[in-house]
C-alpha positions in Angstrom: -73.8 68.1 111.4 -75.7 71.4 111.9 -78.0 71.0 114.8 -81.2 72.6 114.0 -81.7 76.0 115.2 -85.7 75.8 117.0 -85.8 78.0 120.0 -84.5 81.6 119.9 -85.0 83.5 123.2 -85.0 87.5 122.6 -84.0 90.1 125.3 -84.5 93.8 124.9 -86.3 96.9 126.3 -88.8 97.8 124.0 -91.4 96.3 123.5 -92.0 96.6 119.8 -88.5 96.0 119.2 -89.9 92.6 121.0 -92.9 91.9 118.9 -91.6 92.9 115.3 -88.6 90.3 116.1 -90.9 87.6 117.2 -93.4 88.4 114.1 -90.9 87.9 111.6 -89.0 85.0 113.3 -92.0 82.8 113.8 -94.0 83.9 110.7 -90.7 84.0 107.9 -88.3 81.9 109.8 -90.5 78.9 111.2 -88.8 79.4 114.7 -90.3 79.4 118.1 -89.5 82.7 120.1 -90.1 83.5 123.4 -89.1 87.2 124.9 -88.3 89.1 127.7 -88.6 92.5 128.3 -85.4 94.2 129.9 -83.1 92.3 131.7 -84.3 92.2 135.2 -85.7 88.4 134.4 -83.7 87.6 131.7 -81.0 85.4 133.3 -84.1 83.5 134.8 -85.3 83.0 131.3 -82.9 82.0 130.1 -81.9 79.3 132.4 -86.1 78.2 132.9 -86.4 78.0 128.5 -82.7 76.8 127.7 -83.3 78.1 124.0 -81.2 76.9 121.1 -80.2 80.9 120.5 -80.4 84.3 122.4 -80.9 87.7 120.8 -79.7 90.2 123.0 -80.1 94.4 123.2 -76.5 95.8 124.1 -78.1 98.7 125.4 -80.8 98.8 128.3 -81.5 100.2 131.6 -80.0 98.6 134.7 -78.1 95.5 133.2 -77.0 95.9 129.8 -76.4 93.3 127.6 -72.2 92.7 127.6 -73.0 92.7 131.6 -76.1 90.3 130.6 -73.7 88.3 128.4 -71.2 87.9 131.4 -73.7 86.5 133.2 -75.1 83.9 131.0 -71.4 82.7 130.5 -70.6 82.4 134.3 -73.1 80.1 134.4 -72.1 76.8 133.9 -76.1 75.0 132.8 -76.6 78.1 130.1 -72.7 79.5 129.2 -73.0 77.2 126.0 -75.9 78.6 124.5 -74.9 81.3 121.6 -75.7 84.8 122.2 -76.3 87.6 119.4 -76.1 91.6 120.3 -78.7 93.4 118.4 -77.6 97.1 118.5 -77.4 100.3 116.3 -73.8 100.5 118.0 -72.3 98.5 114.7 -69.0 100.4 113.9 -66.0 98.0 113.1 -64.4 98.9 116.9 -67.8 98.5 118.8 -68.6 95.3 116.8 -65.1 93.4 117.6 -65.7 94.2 121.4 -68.8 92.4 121.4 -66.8 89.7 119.8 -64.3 89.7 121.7 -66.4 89.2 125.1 -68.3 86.2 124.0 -70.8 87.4 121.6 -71.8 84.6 118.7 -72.6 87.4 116.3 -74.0 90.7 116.1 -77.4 92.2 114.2 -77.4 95.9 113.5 -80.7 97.9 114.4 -82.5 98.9 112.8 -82.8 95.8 111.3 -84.8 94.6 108.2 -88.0 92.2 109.6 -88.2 90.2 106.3 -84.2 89.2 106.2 -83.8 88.5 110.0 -84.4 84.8 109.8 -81.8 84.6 106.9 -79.2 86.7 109.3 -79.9 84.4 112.3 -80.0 81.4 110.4 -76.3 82.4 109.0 -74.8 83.4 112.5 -76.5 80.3 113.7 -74.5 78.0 110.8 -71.3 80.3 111.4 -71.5 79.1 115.2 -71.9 75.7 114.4 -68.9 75.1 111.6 -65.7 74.7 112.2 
């Protein structure tokens, strides 16, 4: 069984990237979210909320998110909680080398506010099946 997906935890550097996410998560998918700007705090976050599900910006200033992603899975208390790359770095190449270093699923930017929850909600299912 599916657990259900309640907590989703979103990383990235702009702020309205931020809020729009949150908007349409909460209001159209029934989820809590919590963010973090940038990814000075975000491995603190993470560990302090333990969200069912991370949304995470591949590219910001200082540690970006594969390096971000690296981190969360060296971590032994938060390395089983899925993590999806939001980027407008979506070609075929780019998108298997999220993949391919741990990455649950990736969301291409800009993304459409009114089908997020249905894209989450289908990574989250695709996590969770065998």
């Amino acid at each position: 069984m599916i657990p259900t997906l309640k907590h989703i935890l979103c990383i990235d550097d702009e702020n309205d990237i931020l809020q729009v996410t949150r908007m349409a998560l909460e209001t159209l998918g029934g989820y809590k979210v919590s963010v973090c700007l940038g990814s000075g705090s975000a491995l603190a976050q993470v560990k302090s909320l333990k969200p069912d599900l991370i949304l995470l910006d591949v590219m910001m200033p200082g540690m970006d998110g594969p390096s971000t992603l690296k981190m969360i899975h060296a971590d032994k208390e938060i390395a089983n909680i899925p993590v999806v790359f939001m980027t407008a770095k979506v070609q075929p190449a780019e998108v298997d080398h999220y993949l391919n270093i741990g990455a649950s699923g990736v969301i291409g930017k800009p993304f459409d506010p009114m089908a997020l929850p249905k894209q989450v909600d289908t990574l989250w299912r695709g996590f969770h099946e065998p």
